[in-house]
TIMIBA-91299 format. One line per field, with one value per residue (C-alpha): residue number from 1; residue in three letters; x, z, y. Coordinates in Angstrom, 3 decimals, decimal comma. Layout:
<nodes>
pos	NUM|...
code	ALA|...
x	X|...
z	Z|...
y	Y|...
</nodes>
This chain:
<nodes>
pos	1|2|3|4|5|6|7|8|9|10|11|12|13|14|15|16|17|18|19|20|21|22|23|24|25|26|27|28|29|30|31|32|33|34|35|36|37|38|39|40|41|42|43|44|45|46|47|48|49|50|51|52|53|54|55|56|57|58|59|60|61|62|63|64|65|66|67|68|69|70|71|72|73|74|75|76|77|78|79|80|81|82|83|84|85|86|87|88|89|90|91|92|93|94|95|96|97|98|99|100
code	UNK|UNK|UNK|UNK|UNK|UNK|UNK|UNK|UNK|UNK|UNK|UNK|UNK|UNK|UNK|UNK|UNK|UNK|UNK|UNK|UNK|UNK|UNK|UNK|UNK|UNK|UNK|UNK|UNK|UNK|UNK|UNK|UNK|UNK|UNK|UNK|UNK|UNK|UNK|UNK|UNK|UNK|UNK|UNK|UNK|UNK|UNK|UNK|UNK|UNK|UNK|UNK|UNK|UNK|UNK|UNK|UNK|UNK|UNK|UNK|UNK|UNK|UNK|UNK|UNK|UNK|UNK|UNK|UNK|UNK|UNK|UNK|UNK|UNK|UNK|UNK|UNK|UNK|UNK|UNK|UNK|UNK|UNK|UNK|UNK|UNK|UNK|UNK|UNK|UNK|UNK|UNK|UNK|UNK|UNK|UNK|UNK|UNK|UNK|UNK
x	-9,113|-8,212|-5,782|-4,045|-3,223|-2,126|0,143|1,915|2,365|3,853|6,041|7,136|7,861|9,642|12,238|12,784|16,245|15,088|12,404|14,616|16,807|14,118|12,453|15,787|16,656|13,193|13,666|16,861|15,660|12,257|14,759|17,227|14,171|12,730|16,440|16,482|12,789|13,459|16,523|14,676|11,944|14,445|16,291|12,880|11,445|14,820|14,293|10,872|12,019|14,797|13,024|9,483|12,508|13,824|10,226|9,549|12,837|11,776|8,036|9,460|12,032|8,851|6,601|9,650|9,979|6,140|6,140|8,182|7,145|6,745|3,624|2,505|2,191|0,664|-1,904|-2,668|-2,619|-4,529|-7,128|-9,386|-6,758|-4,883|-8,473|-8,629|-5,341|-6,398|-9,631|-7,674|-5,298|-7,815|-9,615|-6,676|-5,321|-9,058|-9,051|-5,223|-6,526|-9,702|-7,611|-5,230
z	12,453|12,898|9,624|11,061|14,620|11,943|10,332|13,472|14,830|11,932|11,720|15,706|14,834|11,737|13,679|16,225|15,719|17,380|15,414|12,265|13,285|14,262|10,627|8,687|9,966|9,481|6,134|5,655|7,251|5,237|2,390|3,106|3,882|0,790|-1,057|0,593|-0,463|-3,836|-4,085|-1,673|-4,867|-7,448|-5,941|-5,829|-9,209|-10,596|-8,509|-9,370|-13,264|-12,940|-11,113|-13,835|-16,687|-15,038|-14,242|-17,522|-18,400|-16,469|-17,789|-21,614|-20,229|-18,118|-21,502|-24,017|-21,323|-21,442|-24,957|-25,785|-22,943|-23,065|-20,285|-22,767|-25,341|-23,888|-22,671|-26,099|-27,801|-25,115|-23,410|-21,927|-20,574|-19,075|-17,912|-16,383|-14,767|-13,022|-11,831|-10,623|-8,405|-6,993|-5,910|-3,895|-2,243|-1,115|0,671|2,073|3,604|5,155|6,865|8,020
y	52,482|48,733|49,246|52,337|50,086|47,451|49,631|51,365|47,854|46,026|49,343|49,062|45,500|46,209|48,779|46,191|44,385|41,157|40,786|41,402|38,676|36,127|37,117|36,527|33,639|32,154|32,755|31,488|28,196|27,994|28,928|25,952|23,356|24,902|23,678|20,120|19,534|20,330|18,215|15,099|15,547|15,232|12,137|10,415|11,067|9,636|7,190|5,979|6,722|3,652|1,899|1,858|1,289|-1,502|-3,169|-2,376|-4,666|-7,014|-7,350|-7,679|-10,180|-12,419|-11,788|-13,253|-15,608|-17,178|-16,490|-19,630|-21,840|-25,336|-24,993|-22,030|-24,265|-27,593|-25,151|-23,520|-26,869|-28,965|-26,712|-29,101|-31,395|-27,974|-27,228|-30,780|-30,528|-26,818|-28,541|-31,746|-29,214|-27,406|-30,199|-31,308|-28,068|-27,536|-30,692|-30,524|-26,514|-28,258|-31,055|-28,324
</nodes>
């Protein structure tokens, strides 16, 4: 019974020219948010695909970088003075914070 009252209402509403409108021009506007989504989507995956390139670039450039560094290599050839030196710094920015 309930799927018979179902029926002869979607059927009144579907012979109704305002409600024809109101439903085609819903669908034209999920339609066109639909369209700008997908494009919005597109712009940002390009996006984020430069952008991980160029951080990539820039991670190879840093690592080349370090790679032949003069503070690289004191530290490989001296570890305990480097070790010394890390201590020595802490030391003093722990007491310049507690004055602070």
């Amino acid at each position: 019974m309930a799927t018979a009252t179902t029926n002869s209402t979607n059927q009144a509403s579907a012979n109704s020219p305002v409600t024809t409108k109101a439903s085609e021009a819903l669908h034209k506007t999920v339609d066109t948010l639909a369209e700008k989504a997908a494009s919005t989507e597109e712009k940002l995956r390009t996006s984020a695909s430069h952008s991980a390139e160029s951080i990539a670039a820039q991670q190879q450039a840093i690592q080349e970088k370090w790679q032949g560094s003069k503070v690289r290599n004191y530290a490989t050839e001296n570890p305990l003075a480097t070790a010394g030196i890390a201590f020595a710094a802490g030391v003093l920015l722990s007491s310049l914070l507690r004055r602070s």
